[in-house]
BAKOL-140892 format. One record per residue (C-alpha): residue in three letters; x, y, z. Coordinates in steps of 0.25 Angstrom, whole numbers, plus 5000, padded with zeros to 4 digits. Example, Ala and Ser with C-alpha at 12.3 -4.5 7.8 and 13.67 -1.06 7.14 Angstrom:
// residues 2
ALA504949825031/SER505549965029/
END
This chain:
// residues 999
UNK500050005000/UNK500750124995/UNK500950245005/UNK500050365001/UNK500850475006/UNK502150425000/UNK501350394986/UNK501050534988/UNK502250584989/UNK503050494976/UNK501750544968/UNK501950694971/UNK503550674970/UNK503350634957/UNK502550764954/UNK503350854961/UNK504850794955/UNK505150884946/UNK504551014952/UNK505751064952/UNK505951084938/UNK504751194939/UNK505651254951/UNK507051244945/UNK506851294931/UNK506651454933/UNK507951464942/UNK508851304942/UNK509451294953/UNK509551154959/UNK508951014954/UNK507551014950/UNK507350904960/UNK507950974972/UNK506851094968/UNK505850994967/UNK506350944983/UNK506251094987/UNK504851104980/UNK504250994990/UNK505051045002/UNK504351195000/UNK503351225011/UNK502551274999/UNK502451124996/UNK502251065009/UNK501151155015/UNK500251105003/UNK500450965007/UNK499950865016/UNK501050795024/UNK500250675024/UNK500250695008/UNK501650665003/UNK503050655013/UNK503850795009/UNK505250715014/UNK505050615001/UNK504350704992/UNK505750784992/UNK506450674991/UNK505650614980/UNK505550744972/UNK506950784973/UNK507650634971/UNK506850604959/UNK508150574949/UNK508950454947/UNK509950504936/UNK511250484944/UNK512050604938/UNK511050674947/UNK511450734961/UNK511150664971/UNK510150734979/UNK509050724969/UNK509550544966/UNK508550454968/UNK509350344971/UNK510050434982/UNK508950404990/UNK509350335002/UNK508050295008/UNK507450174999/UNK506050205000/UNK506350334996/UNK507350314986/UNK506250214980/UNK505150314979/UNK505950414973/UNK506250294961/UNK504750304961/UNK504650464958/UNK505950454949/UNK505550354939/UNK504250414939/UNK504950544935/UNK505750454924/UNK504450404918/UNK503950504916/UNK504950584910/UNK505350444901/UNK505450514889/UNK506850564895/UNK507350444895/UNK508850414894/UNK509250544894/UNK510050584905/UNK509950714910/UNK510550834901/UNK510850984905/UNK509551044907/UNK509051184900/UNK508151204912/UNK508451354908/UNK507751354894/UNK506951224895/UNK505551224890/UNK504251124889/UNK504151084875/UNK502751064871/UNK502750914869/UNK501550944858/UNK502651004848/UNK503350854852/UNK502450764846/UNK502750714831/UNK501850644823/UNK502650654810/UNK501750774805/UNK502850874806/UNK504050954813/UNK504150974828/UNK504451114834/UNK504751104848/UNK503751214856/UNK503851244870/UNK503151314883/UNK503451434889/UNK503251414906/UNK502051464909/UNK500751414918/UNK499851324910/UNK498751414902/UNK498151394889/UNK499051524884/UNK500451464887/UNK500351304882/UNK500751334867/UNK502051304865/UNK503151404858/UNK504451404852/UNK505551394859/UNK505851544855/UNK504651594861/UNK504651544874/UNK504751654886/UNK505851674896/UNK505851554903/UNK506451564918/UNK505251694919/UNK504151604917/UNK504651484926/UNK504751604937/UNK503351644934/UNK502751494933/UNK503551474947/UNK502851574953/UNK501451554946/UNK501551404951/UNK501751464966/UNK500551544966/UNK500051414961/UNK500551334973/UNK500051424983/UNK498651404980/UNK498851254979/UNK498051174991/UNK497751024989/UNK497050954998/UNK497750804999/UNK498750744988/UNK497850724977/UNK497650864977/UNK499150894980/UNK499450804967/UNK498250854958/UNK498651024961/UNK500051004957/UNK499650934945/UNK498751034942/UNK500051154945/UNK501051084938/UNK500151064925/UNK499951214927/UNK501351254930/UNK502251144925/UNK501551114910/UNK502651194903/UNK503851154910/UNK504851044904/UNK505050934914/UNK506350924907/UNK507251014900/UNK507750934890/UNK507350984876/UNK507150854871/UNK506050824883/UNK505350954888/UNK504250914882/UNK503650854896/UNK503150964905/UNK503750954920/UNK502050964923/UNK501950814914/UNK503250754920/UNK502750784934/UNK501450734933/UNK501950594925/UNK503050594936/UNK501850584947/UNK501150474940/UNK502150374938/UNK502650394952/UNK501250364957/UNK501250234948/UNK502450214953/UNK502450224968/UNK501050124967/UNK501750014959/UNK502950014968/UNK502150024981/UNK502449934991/UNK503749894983/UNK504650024982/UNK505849944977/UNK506850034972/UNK507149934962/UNK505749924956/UNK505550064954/UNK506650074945/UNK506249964938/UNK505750014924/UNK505349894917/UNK504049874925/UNK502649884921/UNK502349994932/UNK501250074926/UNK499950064920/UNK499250164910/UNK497750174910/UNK496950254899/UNK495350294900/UNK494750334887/UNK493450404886/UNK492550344874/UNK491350414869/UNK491650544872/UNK490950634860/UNK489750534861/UNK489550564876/UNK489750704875/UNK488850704862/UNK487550614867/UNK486550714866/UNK485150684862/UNK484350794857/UNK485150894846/UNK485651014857/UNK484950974868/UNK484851064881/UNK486251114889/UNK486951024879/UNK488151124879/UNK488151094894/UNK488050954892/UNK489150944881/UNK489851014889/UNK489850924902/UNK489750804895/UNK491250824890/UNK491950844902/UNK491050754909/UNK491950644899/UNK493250724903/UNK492650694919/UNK492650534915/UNK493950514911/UNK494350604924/UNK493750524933/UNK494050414927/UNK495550434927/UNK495350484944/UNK494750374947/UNK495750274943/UNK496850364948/UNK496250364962/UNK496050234962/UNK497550204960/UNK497850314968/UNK498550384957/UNK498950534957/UNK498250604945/UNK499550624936/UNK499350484933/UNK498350524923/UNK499250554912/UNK498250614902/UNK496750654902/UNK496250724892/UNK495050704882/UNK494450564887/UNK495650484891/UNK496550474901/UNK497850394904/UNK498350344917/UNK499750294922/UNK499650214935/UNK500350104942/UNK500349964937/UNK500049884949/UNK499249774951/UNK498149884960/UNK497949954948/UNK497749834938/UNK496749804947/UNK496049934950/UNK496249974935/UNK495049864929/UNK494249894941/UNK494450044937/UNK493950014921/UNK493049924925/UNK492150034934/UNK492450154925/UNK492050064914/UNK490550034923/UNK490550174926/UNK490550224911/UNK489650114907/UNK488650144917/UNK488750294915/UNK488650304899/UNK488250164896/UNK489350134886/UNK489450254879/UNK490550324883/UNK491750234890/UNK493150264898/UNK493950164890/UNK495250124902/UNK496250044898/UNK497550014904/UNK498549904905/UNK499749994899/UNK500949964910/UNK502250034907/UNK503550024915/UNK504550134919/UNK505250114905/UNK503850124896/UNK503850264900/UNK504950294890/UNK504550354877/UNK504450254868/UNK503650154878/UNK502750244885/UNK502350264870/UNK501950154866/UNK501350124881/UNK500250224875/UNK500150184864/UNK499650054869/UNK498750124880/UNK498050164867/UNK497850034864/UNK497149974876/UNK496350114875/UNK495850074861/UNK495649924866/UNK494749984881/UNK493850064870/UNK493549944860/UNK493349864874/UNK492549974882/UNK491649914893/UNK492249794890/UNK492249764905/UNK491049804910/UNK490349714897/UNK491149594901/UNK490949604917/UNK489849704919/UNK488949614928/UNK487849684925/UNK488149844923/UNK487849864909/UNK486449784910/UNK486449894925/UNK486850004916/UNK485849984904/UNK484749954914/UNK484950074923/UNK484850164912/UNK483550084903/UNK482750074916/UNK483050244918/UNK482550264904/UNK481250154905/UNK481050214919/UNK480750344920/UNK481950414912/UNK482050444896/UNK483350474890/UNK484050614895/UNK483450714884/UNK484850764882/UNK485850634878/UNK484550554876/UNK485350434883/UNK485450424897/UNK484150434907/UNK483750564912/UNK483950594927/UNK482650604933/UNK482350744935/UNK483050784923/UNK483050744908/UNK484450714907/UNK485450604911/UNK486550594920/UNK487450624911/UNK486750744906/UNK486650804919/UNK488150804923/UNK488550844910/UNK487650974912/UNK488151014924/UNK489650964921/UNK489351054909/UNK489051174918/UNK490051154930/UNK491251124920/UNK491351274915/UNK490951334930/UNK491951274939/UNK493351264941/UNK493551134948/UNK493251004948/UNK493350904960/UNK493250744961/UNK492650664973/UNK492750534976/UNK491550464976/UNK490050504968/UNK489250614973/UNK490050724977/UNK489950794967/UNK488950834954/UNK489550714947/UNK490050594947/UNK490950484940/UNK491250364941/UNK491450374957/UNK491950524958/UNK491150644960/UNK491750784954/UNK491150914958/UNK491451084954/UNK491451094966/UNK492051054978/UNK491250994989/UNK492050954999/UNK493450934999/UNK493450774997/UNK493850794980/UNK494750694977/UNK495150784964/UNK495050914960/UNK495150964944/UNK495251114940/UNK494451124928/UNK494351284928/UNK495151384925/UNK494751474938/UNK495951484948/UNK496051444963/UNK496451514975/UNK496751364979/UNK497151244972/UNK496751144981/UNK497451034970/UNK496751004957/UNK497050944943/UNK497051044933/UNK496050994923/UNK495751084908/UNK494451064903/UNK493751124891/UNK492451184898/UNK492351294891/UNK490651344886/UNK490151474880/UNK489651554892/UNK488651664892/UNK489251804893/UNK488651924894/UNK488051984881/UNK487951844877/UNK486351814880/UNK485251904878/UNK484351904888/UNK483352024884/UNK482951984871/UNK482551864864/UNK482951874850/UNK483752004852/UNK484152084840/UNK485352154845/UNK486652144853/UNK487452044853/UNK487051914863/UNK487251774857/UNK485451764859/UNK485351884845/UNK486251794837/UNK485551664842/UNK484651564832/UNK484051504841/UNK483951584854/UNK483251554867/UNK482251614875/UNK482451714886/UNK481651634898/UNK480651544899/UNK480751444891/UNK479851334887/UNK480851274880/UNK481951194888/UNK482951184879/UNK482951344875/UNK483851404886/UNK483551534893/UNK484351634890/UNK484451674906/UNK485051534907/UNK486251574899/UNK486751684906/UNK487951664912/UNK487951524907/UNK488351454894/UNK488051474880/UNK487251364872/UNK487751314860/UNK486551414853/UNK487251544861/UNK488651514855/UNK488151484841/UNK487551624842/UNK489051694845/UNK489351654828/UNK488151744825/UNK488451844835/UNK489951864830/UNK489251894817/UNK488351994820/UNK487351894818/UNK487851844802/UNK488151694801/UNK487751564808/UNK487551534824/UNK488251394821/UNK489051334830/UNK490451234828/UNK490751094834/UNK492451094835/UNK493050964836/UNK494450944836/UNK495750844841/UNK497150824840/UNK497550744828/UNK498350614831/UNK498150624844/UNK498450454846/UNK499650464838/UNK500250604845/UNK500150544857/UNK500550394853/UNK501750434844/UNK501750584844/UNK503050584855/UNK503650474847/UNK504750424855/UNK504550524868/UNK503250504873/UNK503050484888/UNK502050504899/UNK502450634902/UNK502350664887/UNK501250604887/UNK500550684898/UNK500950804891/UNK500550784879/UNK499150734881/UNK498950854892/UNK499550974881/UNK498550914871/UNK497550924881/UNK497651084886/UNK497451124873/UNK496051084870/UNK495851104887/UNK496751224890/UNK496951304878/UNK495651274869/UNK494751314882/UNK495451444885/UNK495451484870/UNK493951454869/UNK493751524882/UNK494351654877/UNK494251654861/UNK493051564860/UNK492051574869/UNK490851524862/UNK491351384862/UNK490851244868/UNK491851144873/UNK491251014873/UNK492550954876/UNK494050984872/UNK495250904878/UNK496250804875/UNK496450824863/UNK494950854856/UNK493950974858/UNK492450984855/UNK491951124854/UNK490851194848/UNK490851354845/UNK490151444835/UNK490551424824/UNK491551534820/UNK492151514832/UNK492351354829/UNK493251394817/UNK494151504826/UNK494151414836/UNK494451284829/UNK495551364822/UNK496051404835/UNK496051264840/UNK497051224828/UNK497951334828/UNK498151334843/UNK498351184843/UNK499451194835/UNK499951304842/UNK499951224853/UNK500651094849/UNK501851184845/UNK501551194831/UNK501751044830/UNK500850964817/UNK500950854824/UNK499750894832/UNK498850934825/UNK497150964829/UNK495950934820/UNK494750994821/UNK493150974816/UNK492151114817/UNK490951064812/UNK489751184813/UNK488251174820/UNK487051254821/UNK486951264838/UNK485651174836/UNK486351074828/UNK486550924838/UNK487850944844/UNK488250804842/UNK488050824826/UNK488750944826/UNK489950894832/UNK489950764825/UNK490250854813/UNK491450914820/UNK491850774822/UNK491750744808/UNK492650874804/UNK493450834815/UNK493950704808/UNK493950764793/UNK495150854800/UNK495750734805/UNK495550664791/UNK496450794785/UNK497850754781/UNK498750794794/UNK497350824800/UNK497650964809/UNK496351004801/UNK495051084805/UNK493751044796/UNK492651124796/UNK491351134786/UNK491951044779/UNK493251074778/UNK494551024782/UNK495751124782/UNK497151114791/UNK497451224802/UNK498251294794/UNK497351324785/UNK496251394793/UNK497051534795/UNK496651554781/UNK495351504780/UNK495151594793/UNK495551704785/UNK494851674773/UNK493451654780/UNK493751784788/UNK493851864774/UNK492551814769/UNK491851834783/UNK492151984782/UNK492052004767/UNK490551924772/UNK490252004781/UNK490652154776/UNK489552264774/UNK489652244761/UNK490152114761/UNK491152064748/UNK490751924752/UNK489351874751/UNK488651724756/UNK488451694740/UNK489851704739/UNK490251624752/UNK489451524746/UNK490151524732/UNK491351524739/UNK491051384748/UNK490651314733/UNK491951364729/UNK492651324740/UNK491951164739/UNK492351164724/UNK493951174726/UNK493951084737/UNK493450984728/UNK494251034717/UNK495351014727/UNK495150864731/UNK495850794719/UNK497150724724/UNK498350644718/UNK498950564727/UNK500450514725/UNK500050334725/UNK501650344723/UNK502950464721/UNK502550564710/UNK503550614702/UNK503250714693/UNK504550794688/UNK505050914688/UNK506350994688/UNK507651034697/UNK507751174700/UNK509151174703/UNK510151064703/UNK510651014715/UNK511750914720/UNK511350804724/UNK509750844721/UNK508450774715/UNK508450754700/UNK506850714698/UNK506250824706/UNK504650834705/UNK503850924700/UNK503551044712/UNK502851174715/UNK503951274714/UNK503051344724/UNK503051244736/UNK503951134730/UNK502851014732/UNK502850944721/UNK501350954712/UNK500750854700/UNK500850954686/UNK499450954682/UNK500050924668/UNK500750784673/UNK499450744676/UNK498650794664/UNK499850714655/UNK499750584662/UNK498250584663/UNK498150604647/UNK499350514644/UNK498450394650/UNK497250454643/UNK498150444631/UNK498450304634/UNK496950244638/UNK496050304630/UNK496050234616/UNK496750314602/UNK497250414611/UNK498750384610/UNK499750394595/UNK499950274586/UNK501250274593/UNK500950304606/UNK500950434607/UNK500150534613/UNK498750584609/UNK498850704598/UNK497750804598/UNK497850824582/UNK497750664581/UNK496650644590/UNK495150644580/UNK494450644593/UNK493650764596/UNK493250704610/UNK494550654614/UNK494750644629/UNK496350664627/UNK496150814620/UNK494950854627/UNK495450824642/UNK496950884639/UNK496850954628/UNK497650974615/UNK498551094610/UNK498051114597/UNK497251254595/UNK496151194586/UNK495651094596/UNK494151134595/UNK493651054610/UNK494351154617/UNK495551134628/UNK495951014637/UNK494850984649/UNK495550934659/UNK496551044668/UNK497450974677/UNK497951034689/UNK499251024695/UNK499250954708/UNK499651004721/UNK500350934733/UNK499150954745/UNK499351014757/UNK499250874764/UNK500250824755/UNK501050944756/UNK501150904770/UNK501650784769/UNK502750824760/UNK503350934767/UNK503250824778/UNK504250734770/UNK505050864766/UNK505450864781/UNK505650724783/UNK506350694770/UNK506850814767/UNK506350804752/UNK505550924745/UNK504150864747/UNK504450734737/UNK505150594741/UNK506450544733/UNK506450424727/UNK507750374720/UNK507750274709/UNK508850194701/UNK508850134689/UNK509049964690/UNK510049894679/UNK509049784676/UNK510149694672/UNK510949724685/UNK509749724695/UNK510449854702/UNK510350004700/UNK511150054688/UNK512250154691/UNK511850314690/UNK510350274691/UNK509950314704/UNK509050444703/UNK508050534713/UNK506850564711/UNK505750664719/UNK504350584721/UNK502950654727/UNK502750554739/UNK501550454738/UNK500450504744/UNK500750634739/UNK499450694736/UNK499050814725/UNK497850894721/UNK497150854710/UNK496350934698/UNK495950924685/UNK494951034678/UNK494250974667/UNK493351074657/UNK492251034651/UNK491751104635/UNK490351094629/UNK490851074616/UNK489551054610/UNK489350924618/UNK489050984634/UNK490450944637/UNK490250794635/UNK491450764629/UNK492250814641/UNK491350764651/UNK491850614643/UNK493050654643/UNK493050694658/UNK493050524661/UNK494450504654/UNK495250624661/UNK494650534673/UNK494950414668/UNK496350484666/UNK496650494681/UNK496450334683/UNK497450334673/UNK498350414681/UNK498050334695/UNK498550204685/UNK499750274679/UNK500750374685/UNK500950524687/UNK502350574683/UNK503550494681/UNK504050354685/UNK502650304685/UNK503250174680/UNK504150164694/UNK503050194702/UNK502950344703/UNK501650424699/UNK500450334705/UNK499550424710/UNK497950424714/UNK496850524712/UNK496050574722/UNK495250664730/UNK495350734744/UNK494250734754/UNK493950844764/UNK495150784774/UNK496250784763/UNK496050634763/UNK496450564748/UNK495350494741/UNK495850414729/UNK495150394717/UNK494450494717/UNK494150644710/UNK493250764711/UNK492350774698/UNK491450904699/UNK491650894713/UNK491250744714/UNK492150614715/UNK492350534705/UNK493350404705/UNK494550404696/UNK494350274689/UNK494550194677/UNK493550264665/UNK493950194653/UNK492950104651/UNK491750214658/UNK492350304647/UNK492450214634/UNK491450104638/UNK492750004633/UNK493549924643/UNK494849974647/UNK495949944636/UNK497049854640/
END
């Protein structure tokens, strides 16, 4: 049985090991360790602390003997520890400190720049093979929405200045800080050093201060805990030390269901459905907390053993002993009842667990693949989701169904708003329902939330918890600051950022003396649909007394588009979904060979301010008609009107990338999909969805689709731009722009994208010649053809007209010389011939005028392009590859002397545009003959796709397909556009002669 107060103690040693590093770097003076000793030693300390909390003689000890690297002095040496017990738990706190700072390992300590060390962001770290990385780094500052975009390395701040000033801002910090018993002790420096400690390196190495000391610490903590509980009872030196063993356990929870639940709504809008939305998404961000609590407390776990939690998952490190392989099944197995009873089925916390890793898994390269096979046993908990309760249920799913069928046959119908759990009697919603209304109004009111053991202690309760906004007695087991007020007293709570932001009412917003008013500028003259002063008969109509100083329905902020008008324009609203792209693979192979747990912390909890920190804040200030539904992890769900869904959601993009450093390696997608305010919410959104995945089909993704249209983040400055100069032209006094015209514009606008879509895709290398500009040692002698422009190589439209009318030549019967040669206009006796008439003749006398068909030169695309210059960096070739070829002595078998040549090739999977204009003339048959004609210059392309474009066809070069490109730049093969429909490029020999095809 392990002896809580010196638990205590090894668990805040761990936290508290590296303090000194904070202390030491403004003005070094001694060891960062012996800071840390003199850190715990302070009365300042001590008086905050209960004696029958932690032992102070160890604590020092452990905080300041927390190194084993024998070219250390001595006073700071483990092993110089002459009391064994001692000595063994300072093992303990040491290799918990090594663990977690693994991806240092077998590096021996180098001279330190404390001086002129900064935290690189570890977002501008991550590389996914889409592009160049350029380190980024933080400036010392408290944590605040403002200061966690990273800079260059040229525009950070005076840097001893601001560690004075983030000393002295932690003080004042200190001062207020009260706990009550350990857990709070625990929980408020957490909270403090995420705060204070978020932008300082926990090493000062360039090649690692990508780890923030706030990450390190917190990890530290977590494995000592694990630690200390698996050698409890048995503190052999010996065994500490030992690396090879299987002495921890990770255990993941994954929330299913999540946009179903929150989206279960019956009637179109019903009643208080902002409210409701708005409570029932961070009523899914209370399961998983409670969750992840409950097991901790029940292995009596410090909370920094929750590595990450954020959007619907959380991962836990804990001890692997044989307690928790019991309790952990138990643990599933009640969560599991407690879900199933609760939503019956449809929404589930999928636990899964078994991952053991030893001291040495913690290295880069295996704590790597530890998570990726933690995402395996996630995928396999999902597919088996109440797998348990089904096999071994002894009667609760028959208890479940029949509790809630007898409700509903009784005396009950279904709840009027998600029309599927029972009403409550006395009302005519559910449960569910209920909470989520008054989670709805409470979330945005109240500053803290507490957590008592045990149900019915406060307005709600889970799965054997109750949490309350309020605190009614001073039993809380957990306290969570979800405001942004500040404290006179911090009596020791977990910092936690939520997106609880709604449209409030303010004043000048509701019109209270008129109904329909005709002047001013309240939201209720620019409503369509606008509700009654008092009493109503209606219940769903709101009074307009009940919104002040209350928050706005979906109706009031729709009006605000109108209103920023003057009234022209539509009240419509905007559903905004968007999440980082890749996000599995960032996280699975994004670190390549230097992931960790402290890396991995990091990461997941930078990704996660963002859309919890920052997004909130700039809604707050710049936005403030938009409804979060939910926004963290790594995803958001917001609806705004709609002008201010396009600024935002541009916002969103170019702040992300801001964010991450620059880096296109991570990238954010986005779907805006627009509604009328009475439009179901759930349809609406599910259109966002649908844009949402058109970005993600986009080549590279890092796209933003709306009506209809996908287009990357850098191009929506312009299009800002553009749309800005037809609003004002539109909107003048005597305006240059008129609707008829905006109108013409939008049918314009759909013609070129379709006249856009034709593609040539490279099946294999291209090589269409050009010539050297300059002769150079050494250099290419068959260059391709380019753009003297841009240097991408392009298709001349007069390559392809030759080929397409040499096979022409070649299949349509008489068309070719007695001796092969090549069809002559002055020859030919055919006045319908489809040779002359599709390309044309240069004699003057011709009397069916000039060739049909015009072909276009084709033009690398911009996703193309991309991939090119990609190569360029990697091969360091001019947006081509090099292929060398040899001549073969057929005789000899081997390559014959002074054969061996270069040659520049387009890649295969190179893609092109594609257009050919083909006119047809009414010459005194209504265009007949040219409309005939039409099927071979088809039929023409076929040809192509069997033959080869450009040189060395016959050794494989100049296989290419025809295509089009849907809406997300994806290649469809065989196909083109024909007066804006498809058509399949196919063999039309026989459909055109009515003969079979010759042989």
């Amino acid at each position: 049985m392990k002896e809580t107060r010196e638990y205590q103690t090894v668990v805040l040693a761990g936290l508290l090991h590296d303090i000194g590093k904070f202390l030491n770097r403004a003005d070094v003076q001694k060891k960062h360790p012996l800071f840390s000793a003199d850190y715990v030693s302070s009365d300042e300390f001590k008086k905050r602390i209960g004696k029958d909390w932690v032992d102070f003689d160890l604590l020092k000890i452990l905080v300041q003997r927390h190194h084993e690297y024998n070219k250390m002095p001595d006073e700071i040496l483990v092993q110089k520890i002459e009391d064994p017990h001692i000595r063994a738990l300072a093992y303990i706190v040491s290799r918990a400190d090594s663990y977690s700072s693994m991806e240092r390992l077998n590096e021996e300590p180098s001279e330190l720049d404390l001086k002129n060390a900064r935290l690189k962001s570890i977002l501008t770290r991550v590389n996914i093979g889409k592009g160049q990385l350029i380190p980024q780094y933080y400036n010392i500052q408290k944590l605040s929405p403002e200061v966690v975009f990273p800079v260059s390395i040229n525009e950070l701040s005076q840097l001893r200045s601001n560690y004075v000033k983030l000393h002295n801002e932690f003080g004042k910090a200190f001062l207020n800080f009260m706990p009550k018993d350990f857990d709070s002790l625990f929980n408020g420096y957490l909270s403090l050093f995420e705060e204070f400690l978020w932008c300082i390196p926990s090493d000062t190495r360039d090649k690692y201060n990508d780890v923030s000391l706030y990450d390190h610490l917190s990890t530290t903590s977590a494995v000592a805990a694990c630690l200390y509980q698996y050698h409890n009872g048995n503190l052999d030196e010996k065994e500490i030390k030992n690396d090879t063993m299987d002495k921890f356990m990770l255990i993941t929870g994954d929330l299913s269901g999540i946009q179903k639940f929150i989206f279960e709504i019956g009637s179109s809008n019903p009643k208080k459905l902002s409210k409701i939305l708005r409570g029932r998404s961070f009523y899914l961000s209370f399961l998983t907390e409670v969750a992840s609590v409950k097991i901790l407390r029940k292995l009596d776990l410090p909370i920094s053993c929750r590595i990450m939690n954020a959007g619907g998952r959380f991962v836990l490190i804990v001890p692997e002993t044989s307690f928790v392989k019991e309790e952990i099944p138990k643990l599933k197995k009640e969560i599991d009842a407690w879900f199933y009873q609760r939503f019956l089925g449809r929404l589930s916390l999928n636990i899964a667990y078994g991952i053991t890793l030893s001291g040495k898994d913690f290295s880069s390269e295996r704590f790597s693949q530890k998570y990726k096979e933690l995402g395996q046993v996630v995928d396999l908990s999902k597919k088996n989701r109440f797998l348990d309760i089904v096999m071994n249920n002894e009667g609760m799913i028959d208890s479940a169904m029949q509790k809630v069928f007898a409700s509903l046959q009784r005396d009950r119908e279904a709840c009027e708003f998600c029309k599927i759990y029972p009403m409550e009697r006395g009302d005519k919603r559910c449960q569910m329902c209920i909470d989520s209304e008054k989670l709805g109004e409470e979330l945005v009111a109240k500053p803290f939330l507490y957590f008592y053991d045990g149900e019915g202690k406060g307005e709600f309760d889970l799965m054997g918890y109750s949490l309350s906004f309020k605190s009614k007695g001073n039993d809380w087991i957990l306290l969570e600051k979800i405001g942004g007020e500040e404290s006179n007293k911090n009596e020791g709570f977990i910092r936690r950022y939520i997106s609880n932001y709604i449209p409030e009412t303010v004043e000048g917003n509701i019109d209270l003396n008129d109904e329909h008013p005709e002047e001013g500028s309240t939201l209720c003259r620019y409503c369509g649909n606008p509700c009654k002063l008092e009493g109503d008969s209606e219940e769903n109509i709101p009074k307009r007394k009940q919104l002040v100083a209350k928050y706005l329905t979906f109706q009031c902020t729709s009006a605000s588009a109108r209103r920023k008008n003057n009234g022209k324009g539509v009240d419509h609203l905007a559903v905004i979904k968007a999440d980082v792209d890749d996000l599995g693979f960032i996280f699975s192979n994004g670190l390549e060979n230097a992931f960790s747990i402290s890396r991995y912390a990091s990461l997941s909890r930078m990704l996660n301010y963002f859309f919890t920190g920052w997004l909130i804040e700039e809604i707050r200030k710049k936005f403030p008609m938009t409804y979060t539904v939910y926004a963290g992890g790594d995803d958001l769900l917001l609806i705004a009107p709609w002008e201010d869904a396009l600024m935002l959601g541009r916002r969103i993009g170019m702040k992300f990338k801001s964010y991450v450093g620059g880096n296109s390696n991570i990238t954010v997608s986005m779907g805006i999909n627009l509604m009328r305010p009475g439009v179901p919410v759930k349809l609406a959104t599910k259109g966002a969805d649908d844009n949402l995945d058109k970005s993600k089909e986009a080549d590279g993704k890092n796209s933003i689709t709306v009506f209809n249209t996908t287009v990357k983040w850098d191009e929506f400055p312009m299009l800002e731009k553009f749309m800005s100069t037809l609003n004002n032209a539109f909107n003048e006094d005597d305006p240059k722009v008129n609707a008829s015209f905006l109108y013409r514009l939008l049918k314009y606008h759909e013609m070129y994208l379709l006249s856009e879509k034709g593609i040539i895709q490279c099946v294999s290398g291209l090589r269409i010649g050009g010539s050297k500009d300059t002769i150079e040692i050494g250099g290419m002698d068959n260059p391709v053809i380019r753009n003297p422009l841009d240097k991408f190589p392009y298709i001349p439209g007069s390559s392809i007209k030759g080929k397409i009318r040499s096979l022409l030549e070649w299949e349509i019967a008489g068309k070719l010389g007695k001796n092969g040669n090549v069809h002559q206009f002055k020859d030919c006796k055919d006045t319908n011939c489809p040779i002359c008439r599709i390309f044309g003749v240069t004699d003057d006398e011709v009397n069916f005028g000039p060739g049909r068909a015009v072909f276009r030169d084709g033009w690398v695309t911009e996703s193309s392009k991309n991939k090119l210059k990609e190569l360029q960096l990697k091969k360091g070739l001019l947006y081509v590859e090099e292929k060398t070829e040899t001549a073969i002595d057929r005789l000899k078998g081997k390559a014959k002397n002074g054969s061996l040549r270069q040659y520049e090739r387009v890649p295969a999977g190179t893609e092109f545009s594609f257009r050919v204009d083909y006119r047809v003339f009414d010459i005194n048959d209504k265009g007949k003959v040219d409309m005939d004609n039409f099927k071979w210059l088809l039929h023409g392309l076929w040809l192509l796709e069997q033959d080869a474009l450009g040189g060395s066809g016959s050794r494989g070069y100049g296989q290419i397909k025809f295509g089009i490109s849907d809406n997300a730049g994806k290649f469809i093969p065989g196909k083109v556009l024909v007066d804006e429909t498809q058509d399949d490029i196919k063999d039309r020999y026989q459909e055109i002669t009515g003969k079979n095809k010759r042989t």
